[in-house]
C-alpha positions, -999 to 999 in steps of 0.1 A, spaced: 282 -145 -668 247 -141 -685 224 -120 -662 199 -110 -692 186 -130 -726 198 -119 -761 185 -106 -785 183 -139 -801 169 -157 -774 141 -135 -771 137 -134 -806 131 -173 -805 102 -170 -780 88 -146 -797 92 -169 -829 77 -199 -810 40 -210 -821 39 -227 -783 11 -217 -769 11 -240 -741 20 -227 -705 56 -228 -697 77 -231 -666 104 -209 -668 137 -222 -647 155 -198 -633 192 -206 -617 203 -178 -597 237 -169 -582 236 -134 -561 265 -109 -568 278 -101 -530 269 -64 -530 242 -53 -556 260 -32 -585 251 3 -585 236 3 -550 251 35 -542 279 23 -517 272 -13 -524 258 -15 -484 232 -39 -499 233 -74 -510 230 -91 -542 205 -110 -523 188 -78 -511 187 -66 -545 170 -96 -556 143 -97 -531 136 -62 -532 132 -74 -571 106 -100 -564 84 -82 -543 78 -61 -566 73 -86 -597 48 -108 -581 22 -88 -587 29 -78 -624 32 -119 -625 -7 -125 -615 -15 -102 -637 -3 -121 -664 -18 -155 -655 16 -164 -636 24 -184 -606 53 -193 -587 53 -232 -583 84 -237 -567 109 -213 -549 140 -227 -522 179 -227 -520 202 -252 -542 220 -271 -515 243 -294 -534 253 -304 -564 253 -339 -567 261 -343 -603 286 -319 -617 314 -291 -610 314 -259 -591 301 -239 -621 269 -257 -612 265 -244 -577 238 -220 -575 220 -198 -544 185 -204 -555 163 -222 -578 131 -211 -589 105 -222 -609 77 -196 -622 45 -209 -642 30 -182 -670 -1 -194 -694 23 -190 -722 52 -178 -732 35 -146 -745 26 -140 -712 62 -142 -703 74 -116 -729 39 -93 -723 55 -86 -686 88 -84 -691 87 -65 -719 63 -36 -698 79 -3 -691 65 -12 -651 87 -47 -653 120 -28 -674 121 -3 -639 121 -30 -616 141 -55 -632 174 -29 -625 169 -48 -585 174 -84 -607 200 -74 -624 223 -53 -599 214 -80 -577 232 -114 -595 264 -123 -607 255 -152 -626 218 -168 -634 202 -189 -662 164 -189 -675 155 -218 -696 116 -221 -707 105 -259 -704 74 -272 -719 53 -302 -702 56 -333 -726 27 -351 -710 1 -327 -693 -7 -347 -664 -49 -340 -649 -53 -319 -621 
């Protein structure tokens, strides 16, 4: 179950001459207990949160913006490997932006709450075809 990117995943957004914003997806399925929680007394969910918190910050100062943050509640088209606990979708200025952050020693510290706190997630950068006005 992927929790993290390759190393040739990153190396294609690093390769990318996008320099459009992108919304990053991000399909997330908690682990029950967060791995390596000492105990596991806290949640995957926990975990995460406690992950978030501390990201939002680091994601302003990038130029980023959460757009869209909730629970799936159904799949409607698909199978049970499609069921995940939340869905989020996280605007950066670029995909340089992207890999600026996580690639920070600040974002490498707090990203152990992301990953001890899933069992299962996907990222997948999409790019706007048609810009629409604001």
């Amino acid at each position: 179950m992927p929790i993290g990117p390759t190393k040739e995943q990153i190396q294609a957004l690093v390769d990318s001459e996008l320099d459009t914003p992108v919304v990053m997806l991000n399909l997330l399925k908690f682990a029950e207990r967060a791995d390596g929680d000492g105990g596991g007394a806290q949640s995957g969910r926990d975990s995460y949160a406690r992950y978030g918190d501390h990201v939002r910050s680091m994601l302003e100062d990038v130029g980023g913006r959460i757009l869209w943050q909730g629970r799936a509640d159904s799949v409607v088209i698909g199978g049970n490997a499609d069921e995940w606990d939340a869905v989020i979708l996280v605007e950066y200025p670029s995909r340089k932006a992207f890999l600026e952050m996580t690639s920070s020693p600040k974002y490498q510290e707090v990203s152990k709450d992301r990953t001890a706190g899933l069992a299962d997630s996907r990222l997948i950068a999409m790019t706007e075809l048609y810009r629409q006005p604001r």
